[in-house]
BALUMLO-163202 format. One record per residue (C-alpha): residue number from 1; x, y, z. Coordinates in nm, 2 decimals. Layout:
N
+-------+--------+--------+--------+
| kolpa |     xx |     yy |     zz |
+-------+--------+--------+--------+
|   NUM |      X |      Y |      Z |
...
+-------+--------+--------+--------+
! end
This chain:
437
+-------+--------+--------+--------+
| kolpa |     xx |     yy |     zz |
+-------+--------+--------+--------+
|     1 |   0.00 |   0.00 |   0.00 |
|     2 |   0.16 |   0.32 |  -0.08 |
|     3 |   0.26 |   0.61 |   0.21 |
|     4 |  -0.12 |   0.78 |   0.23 |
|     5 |  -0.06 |   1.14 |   0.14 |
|     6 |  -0.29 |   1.29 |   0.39 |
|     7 |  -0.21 |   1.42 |   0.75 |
|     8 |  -0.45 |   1.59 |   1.00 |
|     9 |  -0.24 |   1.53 |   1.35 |
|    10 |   0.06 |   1.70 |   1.33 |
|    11 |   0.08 |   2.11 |   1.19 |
|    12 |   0.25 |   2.10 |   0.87 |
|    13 |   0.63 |   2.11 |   0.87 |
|    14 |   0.73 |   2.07 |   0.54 |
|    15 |   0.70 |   2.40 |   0.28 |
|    16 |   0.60 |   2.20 |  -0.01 |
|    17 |   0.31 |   2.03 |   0.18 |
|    18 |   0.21 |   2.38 |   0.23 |
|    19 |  -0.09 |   2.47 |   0.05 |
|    20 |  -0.27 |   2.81 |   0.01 |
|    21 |  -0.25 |   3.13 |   0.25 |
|    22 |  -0.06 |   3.35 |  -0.03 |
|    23 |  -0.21 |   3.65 |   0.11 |
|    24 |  -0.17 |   3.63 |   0.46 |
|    25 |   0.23 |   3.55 |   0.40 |
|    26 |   0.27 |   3.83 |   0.21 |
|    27 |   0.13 |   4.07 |   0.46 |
|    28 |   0.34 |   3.94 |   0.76 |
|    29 |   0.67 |   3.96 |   0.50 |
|    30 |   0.57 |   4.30 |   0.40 |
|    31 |   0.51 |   4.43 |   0.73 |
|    32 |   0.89 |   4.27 |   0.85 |
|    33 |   1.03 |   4.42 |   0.54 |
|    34 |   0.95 |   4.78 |   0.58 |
|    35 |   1.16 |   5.05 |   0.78 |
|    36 |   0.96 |   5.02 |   1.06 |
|    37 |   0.99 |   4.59 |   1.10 |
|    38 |   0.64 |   4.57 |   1.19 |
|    39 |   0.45 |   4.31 |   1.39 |
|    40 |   0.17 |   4.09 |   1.31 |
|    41 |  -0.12 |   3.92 |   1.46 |
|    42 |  -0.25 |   3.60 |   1.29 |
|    43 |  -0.58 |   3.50 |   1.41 |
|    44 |  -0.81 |   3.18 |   1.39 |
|    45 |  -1.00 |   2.93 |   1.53 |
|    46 |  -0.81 |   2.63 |   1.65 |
|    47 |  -0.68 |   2.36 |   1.40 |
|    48 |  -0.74 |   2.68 |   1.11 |
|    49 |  -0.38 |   2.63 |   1.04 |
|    50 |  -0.18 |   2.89 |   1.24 |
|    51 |   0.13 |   2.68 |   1.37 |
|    52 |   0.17 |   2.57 |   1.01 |
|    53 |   0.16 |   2.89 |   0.90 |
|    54 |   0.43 |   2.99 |   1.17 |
|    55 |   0.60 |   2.71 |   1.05 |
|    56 |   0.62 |   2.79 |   0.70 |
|    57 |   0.76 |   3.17 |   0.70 |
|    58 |   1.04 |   3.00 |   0.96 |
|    59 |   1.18 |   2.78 |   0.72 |
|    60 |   1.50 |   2.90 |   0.57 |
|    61 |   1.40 |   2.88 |   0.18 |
|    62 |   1.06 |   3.05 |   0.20 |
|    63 |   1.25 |   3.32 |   0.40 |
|    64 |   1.51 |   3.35 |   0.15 |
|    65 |   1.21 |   3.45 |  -0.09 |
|    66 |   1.14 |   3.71 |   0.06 |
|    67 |   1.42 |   3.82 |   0.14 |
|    68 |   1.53 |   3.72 |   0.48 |
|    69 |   1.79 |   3.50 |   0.43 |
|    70 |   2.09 |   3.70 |   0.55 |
|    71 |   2.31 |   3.54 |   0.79 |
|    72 |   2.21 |   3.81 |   1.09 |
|    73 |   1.81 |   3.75 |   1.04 |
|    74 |   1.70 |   3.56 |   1.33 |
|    75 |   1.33 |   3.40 |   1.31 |
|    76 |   1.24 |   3.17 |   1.64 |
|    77 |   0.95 |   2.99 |   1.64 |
|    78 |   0.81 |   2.93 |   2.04 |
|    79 |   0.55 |   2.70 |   2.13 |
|    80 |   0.37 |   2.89 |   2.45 |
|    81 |   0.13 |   2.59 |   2.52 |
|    82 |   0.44 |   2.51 |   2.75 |
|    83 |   0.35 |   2.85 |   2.98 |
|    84 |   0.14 |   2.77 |   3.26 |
|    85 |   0.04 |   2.97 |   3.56 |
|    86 |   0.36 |   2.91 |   3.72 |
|    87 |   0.54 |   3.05 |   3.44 |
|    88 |   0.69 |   3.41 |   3.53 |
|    89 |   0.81 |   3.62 |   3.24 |
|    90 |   1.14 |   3.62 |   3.39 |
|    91 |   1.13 |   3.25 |   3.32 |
|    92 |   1.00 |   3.29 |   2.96 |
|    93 |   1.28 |   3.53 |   2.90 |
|    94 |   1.55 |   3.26 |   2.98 |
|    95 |   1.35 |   3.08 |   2.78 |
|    96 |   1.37 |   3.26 |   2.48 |
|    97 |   1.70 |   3.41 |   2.56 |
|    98 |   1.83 |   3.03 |   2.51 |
|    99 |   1.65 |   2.98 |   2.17 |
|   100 |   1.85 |   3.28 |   2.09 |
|   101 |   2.15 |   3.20 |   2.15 |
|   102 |   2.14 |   2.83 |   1.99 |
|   103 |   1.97 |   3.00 |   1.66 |
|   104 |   2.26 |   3.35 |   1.66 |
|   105 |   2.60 |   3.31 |   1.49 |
|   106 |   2.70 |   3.67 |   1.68 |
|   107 |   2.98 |   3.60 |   1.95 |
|   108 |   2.92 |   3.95 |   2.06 |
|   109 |   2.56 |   3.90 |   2.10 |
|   110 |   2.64 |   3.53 |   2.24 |
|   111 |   2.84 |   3.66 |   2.49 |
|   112 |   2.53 |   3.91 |   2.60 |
|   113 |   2.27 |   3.64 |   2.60 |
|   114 |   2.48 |   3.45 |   2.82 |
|   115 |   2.61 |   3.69 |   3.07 |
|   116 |   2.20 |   3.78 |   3.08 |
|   117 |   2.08 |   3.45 |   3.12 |
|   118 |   2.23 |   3.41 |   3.44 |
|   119 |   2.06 |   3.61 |   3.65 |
|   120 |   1.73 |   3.48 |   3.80 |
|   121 |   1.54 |   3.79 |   3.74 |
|   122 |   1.54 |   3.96 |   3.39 |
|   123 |   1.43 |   4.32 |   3.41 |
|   124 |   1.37 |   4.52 |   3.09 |
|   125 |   1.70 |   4.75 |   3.09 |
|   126 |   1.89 |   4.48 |   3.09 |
|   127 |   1.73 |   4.34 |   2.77 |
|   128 |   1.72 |   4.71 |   2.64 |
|   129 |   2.07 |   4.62 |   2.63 |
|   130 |   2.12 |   4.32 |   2.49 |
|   131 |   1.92 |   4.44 |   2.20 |
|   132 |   2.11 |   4.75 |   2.17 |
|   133 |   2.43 |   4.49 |   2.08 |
|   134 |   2.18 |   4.33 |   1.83 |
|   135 |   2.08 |   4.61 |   1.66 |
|   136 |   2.47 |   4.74 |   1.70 |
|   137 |   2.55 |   4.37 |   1.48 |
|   138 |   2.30 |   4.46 |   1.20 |
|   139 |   2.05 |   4.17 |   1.38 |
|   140 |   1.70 |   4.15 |   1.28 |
|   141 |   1.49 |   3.93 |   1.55 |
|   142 |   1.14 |   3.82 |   1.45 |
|   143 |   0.99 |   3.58 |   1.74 |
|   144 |   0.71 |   3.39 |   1.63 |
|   145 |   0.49 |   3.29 |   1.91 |
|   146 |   0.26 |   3.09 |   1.89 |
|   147 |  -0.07 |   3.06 |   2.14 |
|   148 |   0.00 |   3.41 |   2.27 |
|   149 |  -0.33 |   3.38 |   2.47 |
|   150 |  -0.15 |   3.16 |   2.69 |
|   151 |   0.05 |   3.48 |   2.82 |
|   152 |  -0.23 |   3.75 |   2.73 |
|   153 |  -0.47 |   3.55 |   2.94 |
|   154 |  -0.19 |   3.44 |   3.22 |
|   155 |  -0.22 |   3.66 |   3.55 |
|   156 |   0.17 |   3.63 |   3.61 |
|   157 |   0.23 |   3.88 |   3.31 |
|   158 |   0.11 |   4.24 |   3.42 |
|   159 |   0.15 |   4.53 |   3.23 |
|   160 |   0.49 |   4.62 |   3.28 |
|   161 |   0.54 |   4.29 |   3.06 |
|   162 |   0.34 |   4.45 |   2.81 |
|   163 |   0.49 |   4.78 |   2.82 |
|   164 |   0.86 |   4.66 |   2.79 |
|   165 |   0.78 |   4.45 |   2.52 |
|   166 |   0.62 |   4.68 |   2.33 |
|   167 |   0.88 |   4.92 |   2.35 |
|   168 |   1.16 |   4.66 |   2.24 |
|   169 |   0.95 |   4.60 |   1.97 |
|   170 |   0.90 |   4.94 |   1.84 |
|   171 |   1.27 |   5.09 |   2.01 |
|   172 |   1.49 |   4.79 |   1.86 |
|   173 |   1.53 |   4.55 |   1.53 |
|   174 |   1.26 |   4.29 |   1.72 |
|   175 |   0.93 |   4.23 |   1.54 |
|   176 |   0.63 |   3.99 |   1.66 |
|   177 |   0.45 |   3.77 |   1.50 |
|   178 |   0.18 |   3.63 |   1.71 |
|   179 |  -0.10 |   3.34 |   1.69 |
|   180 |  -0.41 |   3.30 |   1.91 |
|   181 |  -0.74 |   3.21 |   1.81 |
|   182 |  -0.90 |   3.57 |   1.89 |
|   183 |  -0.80 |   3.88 |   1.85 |
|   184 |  -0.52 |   3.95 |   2.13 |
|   185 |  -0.70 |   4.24 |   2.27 |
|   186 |  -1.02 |   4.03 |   2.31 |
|   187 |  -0.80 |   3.77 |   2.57 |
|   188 |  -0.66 |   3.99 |   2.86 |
|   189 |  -0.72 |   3.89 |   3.18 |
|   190 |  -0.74 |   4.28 |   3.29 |
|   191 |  -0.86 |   4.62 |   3.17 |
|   192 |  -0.50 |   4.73 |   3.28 |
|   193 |  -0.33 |   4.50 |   2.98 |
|   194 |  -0.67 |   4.59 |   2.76 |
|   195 |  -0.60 |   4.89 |   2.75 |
|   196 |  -0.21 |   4.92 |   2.71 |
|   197 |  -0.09 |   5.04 |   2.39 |
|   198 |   0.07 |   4.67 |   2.32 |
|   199 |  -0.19 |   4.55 |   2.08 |
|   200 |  -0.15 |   4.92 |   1.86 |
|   201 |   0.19 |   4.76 |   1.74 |
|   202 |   0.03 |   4.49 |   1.52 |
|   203 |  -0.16 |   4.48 |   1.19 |
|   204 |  -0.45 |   4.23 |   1.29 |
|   205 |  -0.44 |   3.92 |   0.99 |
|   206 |  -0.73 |   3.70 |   1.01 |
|   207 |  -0.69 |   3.31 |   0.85 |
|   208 |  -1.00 |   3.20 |   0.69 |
|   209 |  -1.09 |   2.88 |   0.53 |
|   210 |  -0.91 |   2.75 |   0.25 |
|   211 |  -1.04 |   2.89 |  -0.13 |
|   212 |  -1.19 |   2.60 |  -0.32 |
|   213 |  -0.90 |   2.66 |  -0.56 |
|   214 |  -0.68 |   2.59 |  -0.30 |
|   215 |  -0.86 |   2.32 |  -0.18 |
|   216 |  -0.84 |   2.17 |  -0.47 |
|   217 |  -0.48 |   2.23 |  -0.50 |
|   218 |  -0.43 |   2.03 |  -0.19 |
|   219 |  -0.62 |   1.78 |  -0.29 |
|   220 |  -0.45 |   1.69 |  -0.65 |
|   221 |  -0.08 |   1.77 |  -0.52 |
|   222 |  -0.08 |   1.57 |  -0.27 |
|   223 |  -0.25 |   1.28 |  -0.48 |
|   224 |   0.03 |   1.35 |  -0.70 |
|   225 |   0.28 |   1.10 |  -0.59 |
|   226 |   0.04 |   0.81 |  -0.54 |
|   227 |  -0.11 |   0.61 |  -0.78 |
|   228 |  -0.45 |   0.68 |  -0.64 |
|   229 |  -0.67 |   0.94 |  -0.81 |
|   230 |  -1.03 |   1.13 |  -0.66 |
|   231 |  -1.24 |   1.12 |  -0.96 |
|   232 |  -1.49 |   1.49 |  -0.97 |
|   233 |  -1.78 |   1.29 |  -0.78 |
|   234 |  -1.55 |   1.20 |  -0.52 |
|   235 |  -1.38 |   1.53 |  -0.51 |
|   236 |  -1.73 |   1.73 |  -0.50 |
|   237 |  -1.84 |   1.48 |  -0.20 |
|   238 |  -1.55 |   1.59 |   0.00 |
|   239 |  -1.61 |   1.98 |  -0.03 |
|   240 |  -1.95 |   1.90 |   0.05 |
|   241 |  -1.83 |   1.74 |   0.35 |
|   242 |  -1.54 |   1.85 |   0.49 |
|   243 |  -1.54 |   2.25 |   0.33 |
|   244 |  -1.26 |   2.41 |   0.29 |
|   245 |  -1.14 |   2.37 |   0.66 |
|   246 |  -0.77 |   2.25 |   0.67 |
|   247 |  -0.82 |   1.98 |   0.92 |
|   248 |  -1.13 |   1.83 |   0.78 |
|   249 |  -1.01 |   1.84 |   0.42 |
|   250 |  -0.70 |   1.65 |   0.51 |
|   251 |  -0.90 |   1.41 |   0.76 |
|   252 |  -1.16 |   1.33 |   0.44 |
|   253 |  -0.88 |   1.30 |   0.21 |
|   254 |  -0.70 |   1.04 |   0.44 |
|   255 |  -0.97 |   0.85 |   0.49 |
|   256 |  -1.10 |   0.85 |   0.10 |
|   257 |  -0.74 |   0.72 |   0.02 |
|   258 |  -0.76 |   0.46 |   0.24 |
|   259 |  -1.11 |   0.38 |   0.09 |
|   260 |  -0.89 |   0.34 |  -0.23 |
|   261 |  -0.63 |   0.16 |  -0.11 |
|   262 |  -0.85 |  -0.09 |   0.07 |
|   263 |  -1.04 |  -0.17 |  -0.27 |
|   264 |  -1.38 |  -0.05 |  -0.13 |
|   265 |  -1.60 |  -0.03 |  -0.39 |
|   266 |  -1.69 |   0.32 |  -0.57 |
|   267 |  -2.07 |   0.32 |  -0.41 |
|   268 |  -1.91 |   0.22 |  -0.07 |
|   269 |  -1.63 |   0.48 |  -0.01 |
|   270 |  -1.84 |   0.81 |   0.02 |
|   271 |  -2.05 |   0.62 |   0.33 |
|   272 |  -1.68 |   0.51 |   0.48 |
|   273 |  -1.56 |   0.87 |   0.43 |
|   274 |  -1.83 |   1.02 |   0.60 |
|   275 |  -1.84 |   0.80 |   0.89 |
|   276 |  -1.49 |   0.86 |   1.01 |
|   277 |  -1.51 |   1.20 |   0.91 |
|   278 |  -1.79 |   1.27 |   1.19 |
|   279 |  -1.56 |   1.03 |   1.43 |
|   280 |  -1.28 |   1.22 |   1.39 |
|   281 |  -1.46 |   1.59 |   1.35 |
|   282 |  -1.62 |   1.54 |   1.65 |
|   283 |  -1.44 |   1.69 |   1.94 |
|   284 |  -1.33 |   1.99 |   1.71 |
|   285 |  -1.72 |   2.04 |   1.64 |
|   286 |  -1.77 |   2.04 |   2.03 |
|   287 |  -1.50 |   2.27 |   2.08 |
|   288 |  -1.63 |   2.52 |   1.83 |
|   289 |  -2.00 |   2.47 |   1.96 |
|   290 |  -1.88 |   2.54 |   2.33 |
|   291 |  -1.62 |   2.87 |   2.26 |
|   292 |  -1.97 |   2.97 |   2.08 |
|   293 |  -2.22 |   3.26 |   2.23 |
|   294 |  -2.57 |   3.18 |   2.25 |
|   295 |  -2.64 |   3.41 |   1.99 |
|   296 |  -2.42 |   3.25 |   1.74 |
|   297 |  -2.56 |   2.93 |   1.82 |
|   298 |  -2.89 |   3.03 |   1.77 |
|   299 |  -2.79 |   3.11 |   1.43 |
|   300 |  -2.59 |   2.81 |   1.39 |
|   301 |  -2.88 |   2.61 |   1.45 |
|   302 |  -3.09 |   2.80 |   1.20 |
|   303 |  -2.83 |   2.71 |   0.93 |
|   304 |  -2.83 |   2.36 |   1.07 |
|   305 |  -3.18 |   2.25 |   1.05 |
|   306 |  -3.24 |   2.43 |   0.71 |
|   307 |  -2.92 |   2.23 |   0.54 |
|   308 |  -3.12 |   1.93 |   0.71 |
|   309 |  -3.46 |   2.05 |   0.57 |
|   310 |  -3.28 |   2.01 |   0.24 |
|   311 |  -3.42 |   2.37 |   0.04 |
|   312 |  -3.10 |   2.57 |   0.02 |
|   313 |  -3.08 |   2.76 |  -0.25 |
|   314 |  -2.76 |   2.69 |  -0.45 |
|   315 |  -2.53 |   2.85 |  -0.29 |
|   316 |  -2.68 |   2.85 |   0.07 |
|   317 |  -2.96 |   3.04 |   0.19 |
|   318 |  -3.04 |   3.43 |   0.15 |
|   319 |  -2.98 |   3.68 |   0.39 |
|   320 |  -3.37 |   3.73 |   0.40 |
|   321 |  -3.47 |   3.35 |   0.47 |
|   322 |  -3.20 |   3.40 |   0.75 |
|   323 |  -3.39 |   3.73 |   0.88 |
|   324 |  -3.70 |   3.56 |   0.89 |
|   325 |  -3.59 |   3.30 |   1.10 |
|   326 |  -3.35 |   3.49 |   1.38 |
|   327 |  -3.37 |   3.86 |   1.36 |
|   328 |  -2.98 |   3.89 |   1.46 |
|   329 |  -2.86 |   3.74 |   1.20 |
|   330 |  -2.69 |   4.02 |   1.02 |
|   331 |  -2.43 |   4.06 |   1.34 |
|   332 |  -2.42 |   3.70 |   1.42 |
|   333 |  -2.30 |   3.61 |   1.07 |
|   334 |  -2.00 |   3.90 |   1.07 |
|   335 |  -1.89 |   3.70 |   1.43 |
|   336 |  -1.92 |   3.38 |   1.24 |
|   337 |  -1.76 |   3.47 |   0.86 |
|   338 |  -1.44 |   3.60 |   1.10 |
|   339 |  -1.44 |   3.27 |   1.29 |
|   340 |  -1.42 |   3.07 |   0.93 |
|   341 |  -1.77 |   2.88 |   1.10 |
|   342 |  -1.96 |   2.96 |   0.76 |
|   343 |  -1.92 |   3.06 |   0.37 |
|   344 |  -2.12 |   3.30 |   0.20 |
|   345 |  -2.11 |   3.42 |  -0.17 |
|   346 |  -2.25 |   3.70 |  -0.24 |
|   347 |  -2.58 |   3.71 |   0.02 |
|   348 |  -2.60 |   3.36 |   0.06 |
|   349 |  -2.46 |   3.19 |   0.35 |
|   350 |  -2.42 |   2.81 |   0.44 |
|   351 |  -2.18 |   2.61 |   0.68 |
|   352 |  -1.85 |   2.61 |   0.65 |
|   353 |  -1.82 |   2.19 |   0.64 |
|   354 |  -2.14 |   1.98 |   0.59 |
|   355 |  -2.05 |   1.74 |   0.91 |
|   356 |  -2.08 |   2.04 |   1.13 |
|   357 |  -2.44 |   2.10 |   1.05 |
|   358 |  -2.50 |   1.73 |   1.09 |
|   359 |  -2.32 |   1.77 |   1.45 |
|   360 |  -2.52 |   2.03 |   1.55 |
|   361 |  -2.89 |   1.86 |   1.46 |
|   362 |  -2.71 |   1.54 |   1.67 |
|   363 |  -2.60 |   1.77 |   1.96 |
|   364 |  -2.94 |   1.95 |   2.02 |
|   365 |  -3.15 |   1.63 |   2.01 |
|   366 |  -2.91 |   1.45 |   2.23 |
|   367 |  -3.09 |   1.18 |   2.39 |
|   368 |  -2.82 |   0.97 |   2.52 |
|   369 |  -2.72 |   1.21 |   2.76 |
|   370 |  -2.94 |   1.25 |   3.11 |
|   371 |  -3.25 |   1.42 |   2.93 |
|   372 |  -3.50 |   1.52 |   3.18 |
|   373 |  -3.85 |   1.49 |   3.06 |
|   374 |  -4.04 |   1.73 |   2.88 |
|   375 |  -4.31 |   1.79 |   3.17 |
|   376 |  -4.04 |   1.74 |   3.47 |
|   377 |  -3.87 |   1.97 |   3.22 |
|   378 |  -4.12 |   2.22 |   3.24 |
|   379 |  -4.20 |   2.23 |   3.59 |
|   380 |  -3.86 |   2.25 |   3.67 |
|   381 |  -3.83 |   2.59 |   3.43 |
|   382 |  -4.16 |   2.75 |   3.55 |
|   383 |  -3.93 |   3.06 |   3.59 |
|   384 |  -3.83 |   3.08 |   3.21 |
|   385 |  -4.20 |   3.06 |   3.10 |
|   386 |  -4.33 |   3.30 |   3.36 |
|   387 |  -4.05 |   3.57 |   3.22 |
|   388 |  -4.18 |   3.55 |   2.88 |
|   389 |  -4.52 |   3.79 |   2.83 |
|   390 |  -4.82 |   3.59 |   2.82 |
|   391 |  -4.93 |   3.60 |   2.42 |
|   392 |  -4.57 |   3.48 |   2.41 |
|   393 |  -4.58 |   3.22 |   2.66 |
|   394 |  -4.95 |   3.11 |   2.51 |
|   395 |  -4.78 |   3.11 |   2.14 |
|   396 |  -4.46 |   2.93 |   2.23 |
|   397 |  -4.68 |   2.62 |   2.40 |
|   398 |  -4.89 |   2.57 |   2.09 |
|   399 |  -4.63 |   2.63 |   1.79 |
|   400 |  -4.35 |   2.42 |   1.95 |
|   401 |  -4.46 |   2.28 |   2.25 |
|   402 |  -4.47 |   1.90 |   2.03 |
|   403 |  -4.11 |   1.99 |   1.92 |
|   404 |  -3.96 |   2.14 |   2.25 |
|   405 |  -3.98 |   1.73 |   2.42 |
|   406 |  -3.72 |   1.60 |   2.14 |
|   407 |  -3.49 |   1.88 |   2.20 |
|   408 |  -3.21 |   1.78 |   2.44 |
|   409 |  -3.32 |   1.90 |   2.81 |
|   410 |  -2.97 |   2.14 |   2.83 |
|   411 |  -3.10 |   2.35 |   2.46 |
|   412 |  -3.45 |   2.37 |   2.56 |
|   413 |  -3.39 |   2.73 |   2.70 |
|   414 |  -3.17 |   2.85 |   2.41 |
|   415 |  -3.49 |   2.70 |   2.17 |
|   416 |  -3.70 |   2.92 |   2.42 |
|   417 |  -3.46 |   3.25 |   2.38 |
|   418 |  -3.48 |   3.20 |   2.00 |
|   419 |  -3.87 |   3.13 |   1.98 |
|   420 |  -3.95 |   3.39 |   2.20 |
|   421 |  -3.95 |   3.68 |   1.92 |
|   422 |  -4.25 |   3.79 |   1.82 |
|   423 |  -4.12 |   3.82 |   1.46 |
|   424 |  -3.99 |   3.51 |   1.36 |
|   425 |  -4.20 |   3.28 |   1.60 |
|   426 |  -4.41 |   3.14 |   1.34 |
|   427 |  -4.11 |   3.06 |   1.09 |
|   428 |  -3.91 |   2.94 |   1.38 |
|   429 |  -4.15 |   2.66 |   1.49 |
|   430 |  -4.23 |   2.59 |   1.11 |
|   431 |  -3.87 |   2.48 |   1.09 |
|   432 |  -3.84 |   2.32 |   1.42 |
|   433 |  -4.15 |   2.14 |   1.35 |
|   434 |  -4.02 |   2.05 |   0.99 |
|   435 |  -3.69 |   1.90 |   1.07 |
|   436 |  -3.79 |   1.76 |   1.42 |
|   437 |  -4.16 |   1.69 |   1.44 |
+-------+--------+--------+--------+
! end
């Protein structure tokens, strides 16, 4: 059996198993290469392909096409998922001090980092200094940290962190390039660190989905080795599936290859694809769902049970349709469109992966969980329904009160919350009743 093409564990370490992201690599390039060596923020969900992309503007030969490839440019990539709460910044400054030192050529900025690294406390004049020999050596340092929220959300680093690294940043040939999977501003764990002027240093670079094009790319270069070959149906099933997501594309093209290799038949492998692809999407799905407001699961759901209904237009469903079923829509899908949870073309929105809409129809009619029932339920909640004005509360009991007891006990309330206006009442339980009646 040949070597299967696809990975979805590991980030991506190799350049030419690199697919897609032209954009976002020119922007953190062209930032570093102006007079100013600017910083970056890359931002996306988890598994959206951040480390990878870390990954791929450290590597020596995409550097030297862009022009980094001179002997005193330094780029360190740093894993932070290794900070904990016990981590100080003194102690990550050692840390990064050592990476330094392995990665620089400079005996006169070895001899720095070491004489620095001794002390147990690092203050910020001392590394003023040691980056006044770097920039005195024609050094340019770019640190590329990855899962900054792990020190914008860790209590240990306090805004004098902040301030000193901002100004070595902006005082000294040291640029940023950070990951996290919201905007850095978004994950202090004070108004103190909120509202230092850190975060003005970097341009904000979101990472969608994949195009299709690149998709596609993905798909036939990595088949290109093999002897295997995705005919169009197959190709078109796992779009349908899997989106343009970088995990689940690689995850469906694994296991369609293995289909392949195995000798499944044609009218067995898109069955085989899909089941594993739900297996393995699963706890990504769940993560997604949870880091979700209620708002955006509202809407969510909405797209959900009308993929399920089966009458989306052809490329999704309109704005209006959405309107009439959740009058929020129009904010919730700007939150969504940034988190790369949906596509849209044009006014038409859908999904961003068919096995999350799947998911979500599974999650909220849960039954294998502990699923209190529907009258317990509802005497239990008496609260809820009293809040609700009474022509609301009346409507609510007769247009989904034979849907609300197949709903999971734990999304009752957030079926409730969305029901509950006035305006899309009627259209809501038409759906709810559709799908789940």
């Amino acid at each position: 059996m040949a070597p299967n093409p696809f990975t979805y564990g590991n980030p991506i370490s190799n350049p030419a198993r690199f697919f897609g992201r032209q954009r976002e690599i020119e922007q953190v390039f062209s930032r570093l290469g102006n007079l100013e060596f600017e910083s970056s923020s890359v931002v996306g969900e988890r598994r959206m392909g951040k480390t990878s992309l870390l990954n791929y503007i450290a590597d020596p030969s995409v550097r030297q096409k862009y022009g980094f490839d001179r002997p005193g440019d330094v780029f360190l990539y740093v894993d932070l998922q290794l900070v904990d709460r016990a981590t100080t910044p003194a102690r990550l400054w050692q840390r990064l001090l050592r990476q330094l030192g392995r990665a620089c050529q400079d005996e006169a900025v070895r001899t720095a980092l070491q004489a620095l690294r001794e002390p147990d406390d690092i203050d910020n004049f001392a590394l003023a200094d040691l980056f006044d020999t770097i920039d005195d050596r024609e050094l340019r340092v770019v640190l590329l940290l990855d899962e900054f929220e792990n020190i914008t959300e860790n209590e240990s680093f306090d805004e004098h962190f902040f301030y000193g690294l901002r100004s070595l940043a902006i005082h000294h040939n040291l640029a940023l390039v950070t990951s996290s999977r919201r905007e850095l501003i978004d994950l202090c764990h004070s108004e103190a660190i909120r509202s230092s002027p850190f975060f003005n240093i970097f341009a904000h670079i979101p990472l969608p989905l994949l195009t299709e094009q690149e998709a596609r790319a993905l798909i036939a270069d990595s088949l290109a080795g093999t002897p295997v070959r995705f005919d169009e149906a197959e190709i078109v099933g796992i779009l349908d599936l899997a989106g343009c997501h970088p995990l689940f594309l690689q995850a469906a093209g694994y296991f369609l290859f293995e289909a392949h290799e195995r000798g499944l038949p044609p009218d067995e492998r898109p069955a085989m694809v899909e089941r594993e692809l739900c297996r393995e999407a699963a706890p990504h799905l769940s993560e997604l769902w949870e880091s979700s407001s209620d708002q955006e699961r509202i809407l969510l759901t909405t797209l959900a049970l009308l993929e399920r209904q089966g009458k989306a237009g052809r490329h999704g469903f309109s704005l209006d349709q959405l309107r009439t079923l959740y009058g929020r829509s129009d904010q919730m899908l700007t939150h969504l469109d940034r988190r790369g949870l949906l596509v849209s073309e044009g006014e038409d929105y859908a999904l961003a992966s068919g096995v999350f809409g799947e998911w979500i129809v599974d999650e909220i009619t849960n039954s294998l969980e502990p699923n209190q029932e529907y009258a317990a339920w509802l005497e239990s909640n008496r609260n809820l329904m009293e809040r609700l004005p009474s022509q609301i509360k009346g409507q609510i009991t007769s247009e989904i009160g034979t849907v609300l007891p197949q709903v999971s006990a734990k999304y009752r309330e957030l079926i409730i919350d969305w029901a509950s206006d006035p305006r899309n009442l009627i259209a809501v339980a038409g759906l709810l009743r559709g799908v789940l009646g």
